[in-house]
C-alpha positions in Angstrom: 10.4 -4.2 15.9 9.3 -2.1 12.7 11.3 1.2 12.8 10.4 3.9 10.1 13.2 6.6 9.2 11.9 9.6 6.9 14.2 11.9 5.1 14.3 14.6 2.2 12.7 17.6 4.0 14.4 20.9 4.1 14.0 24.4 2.9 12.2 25.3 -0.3 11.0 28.1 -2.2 7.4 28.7 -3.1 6.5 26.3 -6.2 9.2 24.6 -5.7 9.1 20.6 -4.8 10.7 18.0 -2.7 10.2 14.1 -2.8 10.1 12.4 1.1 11.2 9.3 1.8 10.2 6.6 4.2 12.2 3.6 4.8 11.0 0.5 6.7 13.5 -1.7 8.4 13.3 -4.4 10.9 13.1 -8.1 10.4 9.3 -8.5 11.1 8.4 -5.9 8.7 5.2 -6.4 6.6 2.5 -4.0 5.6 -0.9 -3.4 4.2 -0.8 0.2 4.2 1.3 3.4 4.6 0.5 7.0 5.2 2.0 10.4 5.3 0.5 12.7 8.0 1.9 16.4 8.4 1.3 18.8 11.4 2.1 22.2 10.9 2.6 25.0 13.9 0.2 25.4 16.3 -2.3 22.6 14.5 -3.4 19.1 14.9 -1.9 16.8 13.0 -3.5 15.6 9.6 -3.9 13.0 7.0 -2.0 13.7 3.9 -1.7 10.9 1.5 -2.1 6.9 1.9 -1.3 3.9 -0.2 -2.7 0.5 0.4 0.4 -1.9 -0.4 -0.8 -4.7 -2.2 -2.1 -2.7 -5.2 -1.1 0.6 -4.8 -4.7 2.1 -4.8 -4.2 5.4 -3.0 -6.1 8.3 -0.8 -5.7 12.1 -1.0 -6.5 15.0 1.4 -7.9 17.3 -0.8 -5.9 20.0 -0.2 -2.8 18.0 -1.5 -4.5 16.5 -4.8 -2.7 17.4 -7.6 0.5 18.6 -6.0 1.9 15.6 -3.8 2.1 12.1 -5.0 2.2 8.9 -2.8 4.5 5.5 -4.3 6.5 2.7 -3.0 9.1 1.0 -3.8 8.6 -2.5 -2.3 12.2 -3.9 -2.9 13.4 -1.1 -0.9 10.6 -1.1 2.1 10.2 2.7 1.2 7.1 4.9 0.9 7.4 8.1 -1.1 5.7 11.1 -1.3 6.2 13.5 -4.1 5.5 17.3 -3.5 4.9 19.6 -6.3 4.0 24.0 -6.5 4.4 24.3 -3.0 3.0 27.1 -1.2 3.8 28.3 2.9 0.9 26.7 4.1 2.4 23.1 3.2 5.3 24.1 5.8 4.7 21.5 8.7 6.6 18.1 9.9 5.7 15.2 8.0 5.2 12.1 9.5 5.4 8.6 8.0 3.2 5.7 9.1 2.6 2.4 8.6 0.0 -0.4 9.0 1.1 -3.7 10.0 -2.2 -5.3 10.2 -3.6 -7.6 7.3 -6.5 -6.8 5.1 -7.8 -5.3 2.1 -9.3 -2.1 3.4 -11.2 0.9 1.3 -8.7 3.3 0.8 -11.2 5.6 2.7 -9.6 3.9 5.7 -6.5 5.2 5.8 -7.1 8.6 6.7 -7.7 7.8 9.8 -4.6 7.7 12.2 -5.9 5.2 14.3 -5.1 2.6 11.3 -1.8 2.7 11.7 0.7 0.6 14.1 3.8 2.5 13.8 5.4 6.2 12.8 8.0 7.3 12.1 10.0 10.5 13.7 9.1 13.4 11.0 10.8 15.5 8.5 10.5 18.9 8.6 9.5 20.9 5.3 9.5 24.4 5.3 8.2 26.3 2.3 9.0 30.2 2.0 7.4 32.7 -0.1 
């Protein structure tokens, strides 16, 4: 069984940054893709950032291009995601997720939640102004 762990959320100022982690464990673990999703307060849940794992191509929400920044590390398992010039509205829990099905997809894929096989628990990140 695939478990993903997040950590590196906390308390930030405005324009300040944080970098997530997402660490994959489990002896089964392989991967063609993995995504960061964030729900803030009272809203859905919502695509963030995606990486397909064999060549790193990668997917941004628009509202995150420019500040946050997906990688992996594949010797570790872990996904990263890089957050730069934060602002209060980027205050939500961030979700890690992870594809465990084979294939080279568009990267257009990933946003959708329903790619994904397994999540993580969520970091909070809370940005004050």
């Amino acid at each position: 069984q695939v478990q993903l762990v997040e950590s590196g959320g906390g308390l930030v100022q405005a324009g300040g940054s944080l970098t997530l982690s997402c660490a994959a464990s489990g002896r089964t673990f392989s991967t063609s893709a993995m995504g960061w999703f964030r729900q803030a307060p009272g809203k859905e849940r919502e695509f963030v950032a995606a990486l397909r794992w064999s060549d790193r191509g990668t997917v941004y929400a628009d509202s995150v291009k420019g500040r946050f920044t997906i990688s992996r590390d594949s010797a570790k398992n872990t996904v990263y995601l890089q957050l730069s010039n934060l602002n209060p509205e980027y205050t939500a829990v961030y979700y890690c997720a992870g594809r465990s099905r084979a294939g080279y997809l568009s990267v257009s894929y990933y946003r959708d939640s329903g790619t994904y096989d397994y999540w993580g628990q969520g970091t909070q990140v809370t940005v004050s102004s």
